[in-house]
N, C-alpha and C positions, 0 to 999 in steps of 0.2 A: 901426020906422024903421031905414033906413039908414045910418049914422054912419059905417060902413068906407069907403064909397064915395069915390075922391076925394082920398083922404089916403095919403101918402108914409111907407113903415114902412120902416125900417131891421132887420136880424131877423140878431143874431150866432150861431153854432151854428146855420145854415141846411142843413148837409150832413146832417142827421137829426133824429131825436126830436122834441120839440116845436116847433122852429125850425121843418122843414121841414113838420108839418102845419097850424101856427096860418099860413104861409105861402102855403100851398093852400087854407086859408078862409078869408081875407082877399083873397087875390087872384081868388076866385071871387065875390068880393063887391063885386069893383073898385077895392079900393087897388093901386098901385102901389106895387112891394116890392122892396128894395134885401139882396140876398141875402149875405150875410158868412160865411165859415168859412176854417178854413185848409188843407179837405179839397177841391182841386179836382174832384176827379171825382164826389163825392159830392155837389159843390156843383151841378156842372152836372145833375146826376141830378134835384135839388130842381127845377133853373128846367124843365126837360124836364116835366115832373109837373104845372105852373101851367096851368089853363085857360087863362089870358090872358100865355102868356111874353112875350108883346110887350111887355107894360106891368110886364115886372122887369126886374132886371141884375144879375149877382155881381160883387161886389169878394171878391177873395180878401185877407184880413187876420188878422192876431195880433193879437187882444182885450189881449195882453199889451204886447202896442209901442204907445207912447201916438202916433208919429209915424203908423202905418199907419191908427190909428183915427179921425183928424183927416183922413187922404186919404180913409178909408171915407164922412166926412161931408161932405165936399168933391161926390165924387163923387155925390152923392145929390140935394144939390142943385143942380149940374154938370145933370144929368141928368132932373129932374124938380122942379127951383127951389124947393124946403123939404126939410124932416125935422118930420113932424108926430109920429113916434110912433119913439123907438127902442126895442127889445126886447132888453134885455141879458140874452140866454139861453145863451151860451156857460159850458158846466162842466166840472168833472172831481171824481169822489165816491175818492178815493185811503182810503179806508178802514184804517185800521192801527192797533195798540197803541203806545204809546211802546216799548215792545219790538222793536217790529218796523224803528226809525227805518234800521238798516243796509240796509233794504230799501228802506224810504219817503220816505226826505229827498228825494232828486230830485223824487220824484211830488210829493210836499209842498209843495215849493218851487215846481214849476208848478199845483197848487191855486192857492198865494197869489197868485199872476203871472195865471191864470184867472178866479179865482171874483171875490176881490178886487180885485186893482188895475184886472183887464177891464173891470168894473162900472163905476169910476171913473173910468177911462179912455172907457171908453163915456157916461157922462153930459156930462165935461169936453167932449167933440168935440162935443156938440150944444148943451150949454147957452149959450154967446154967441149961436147962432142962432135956437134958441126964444125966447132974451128978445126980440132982435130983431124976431121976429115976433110976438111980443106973448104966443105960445101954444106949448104942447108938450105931451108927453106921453113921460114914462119911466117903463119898465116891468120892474125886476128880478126875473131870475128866481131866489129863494132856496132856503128848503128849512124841513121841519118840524125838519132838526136843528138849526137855526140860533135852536130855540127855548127851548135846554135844553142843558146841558154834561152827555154822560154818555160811560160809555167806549168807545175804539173808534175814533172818530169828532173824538178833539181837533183836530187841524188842520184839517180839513172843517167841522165844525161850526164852528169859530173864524172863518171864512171865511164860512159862509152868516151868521151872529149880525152880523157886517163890513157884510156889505147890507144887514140890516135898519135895521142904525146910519145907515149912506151914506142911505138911500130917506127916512125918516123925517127925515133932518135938511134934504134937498135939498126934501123935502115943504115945510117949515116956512120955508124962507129961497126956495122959487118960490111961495108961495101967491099965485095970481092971475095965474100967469103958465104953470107948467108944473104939469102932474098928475102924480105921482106914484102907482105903482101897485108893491106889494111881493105876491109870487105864492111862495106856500109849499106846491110840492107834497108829498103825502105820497109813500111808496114807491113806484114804479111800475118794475118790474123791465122792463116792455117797451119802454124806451125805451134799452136797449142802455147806460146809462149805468154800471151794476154790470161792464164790463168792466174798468175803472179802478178795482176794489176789490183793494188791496193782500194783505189778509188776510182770508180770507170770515167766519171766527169772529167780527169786529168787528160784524158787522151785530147780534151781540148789545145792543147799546146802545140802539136801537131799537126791541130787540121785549124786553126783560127775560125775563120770567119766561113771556113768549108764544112764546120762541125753539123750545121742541118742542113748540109745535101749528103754528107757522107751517112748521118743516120738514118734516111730515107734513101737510101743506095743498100745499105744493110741489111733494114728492113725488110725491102723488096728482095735482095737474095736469098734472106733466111725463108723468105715465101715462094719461093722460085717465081719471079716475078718480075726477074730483073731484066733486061735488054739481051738478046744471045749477044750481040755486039760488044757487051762490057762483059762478056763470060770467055769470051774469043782471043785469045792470045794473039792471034792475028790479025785483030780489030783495033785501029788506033784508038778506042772505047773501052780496050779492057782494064778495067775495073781493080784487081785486086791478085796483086802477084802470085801462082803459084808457086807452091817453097820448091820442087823440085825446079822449077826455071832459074831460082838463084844458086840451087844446087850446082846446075850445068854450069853457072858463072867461074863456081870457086873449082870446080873442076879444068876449066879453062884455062882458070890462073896457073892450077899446078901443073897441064900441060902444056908446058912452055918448056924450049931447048933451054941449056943449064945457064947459059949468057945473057939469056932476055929474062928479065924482072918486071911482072906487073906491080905498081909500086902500090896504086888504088884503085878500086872498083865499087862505085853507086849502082845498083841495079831497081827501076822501078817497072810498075807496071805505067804504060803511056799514058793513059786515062785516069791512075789516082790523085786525089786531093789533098796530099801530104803537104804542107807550102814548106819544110824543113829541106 
């Protein structure tokens, strides 16, 4: 069945990475898709990309201005009369030691302004209108570090652990009204997100004691070098999740009849070394 069909997605961090491909299969599936980032050009690059650009729009908006994310849902249903699904997928992974803060406070700071308040800001614009409608559906995008404090990764993780808190408790006070959906991807280096990593040693917190097999796994793929069996999606060896395969995930989620609630979803690749 068809469940995307129909339904009005809101989609922040629309200029790339997963924003922009759950975006393209959803829209090819006939939602109408209300495109968000604060990256113009990259924004338009997404709606250009839509089988069906007729039936999207971009707002350009800061997930971190609670004023601009209130016009984001204005406009939405302005433009297409609800907000059945928003996807709060806007991030930034600032990666740092508490050592490193001379470097990373700003990045930091826009983390909590990002990952955080975006979230919150992104549910607050919709929720008076979901109740309204009787129905909704919000969908944060968090993280597997956000499941476990280790080092590297305090304020990021601090920030993804923040969502799971926000999703979990907006689950428990919409029951019956909006679905709630928490999306914990693992590592996925191809979604361009590791350029906002402060200090690259930090990714140590993630992989512990896997950190020199996972850099000699790296390695060899940036050399094509690597096992086809760990490139093979179909190989209990593969290696390193493509971002469209989590894409299909959160697309899954929102294809669901209006009664069934995915509540959470980890998706990894079988074969990575994430111990989180």
């Amino acid at each position: 069945m068809n469940y995307v069909e129909g339904k009005t997605i809101v989609i922040t961090g629309a200029a790339g990475g997963f924003g922009r491909l759950v975006a393209q299969k959803v829209n090819a599936m006939g939602a109408r898709v209300v495109l968000s980032d604060i990256n113009t050009g990259e924004l338009d690059q997404t709606l250009g990309s839509l089988e069906r650009s007729d039936n999207a729009i971009t707002v350009v908006a800061d997930v971190a201005d609670r004023k601009q994310m209130v016009q984001l849902a204005d406009e939405a249903v302005r433009r297409f009369g609800a907000v059945d699904v928003m996807l709060n997928n806007a991030g930034t992974m600032p990666l740092a030691f508490f050592s490193d803060h001379g470097a990373a406070s700003e990045a930091w700071d826009r983390c909590i302004d990002i990952n955080f308040k975006g979230v919150l800001h992104g549910i607050c614009a919709v929720y008076d209108r979901m109740i309204s409608q009787g129905h909704g559906h919000v969908i944060n995008v968090s993280s597997i570090y956000g499941n476990f404090p280790v080092v590297g990764a305090g304020v990021y993780g601090a920030t993804k652990s923040a969502v799971n808190f926000l999703s979990e408790s907006l689950r428990m006070e919409s029951q019956g009204k909006i679905k709630v959906t928490t999306v914990k991807p693992t590592g996925v280096p191809a979604t361009g997100l590791g350029a906002s990593v402060i200090n690259r040693e930090a990714v140590v917190g993630i992989l512990g004691a896997n950190m020199s097999a996972y850099a000699q796994q790296s390695e060899a793929l940036a050399a094509g070098q690597l096992p086809e069996s760990q490139l093979d999606p179909d190989s209990i060896d593969y290696f390193s999740l493509n971002p469209e395969l989590l894409a299909d995930q959160i697309v899954y989620v929102i294809n669901q009849p209006l009664g069934v609630s995915i509540s959470e979803v980890t998706v990894r690749a079988s074969g990575d070394v994430y111990i989180l």
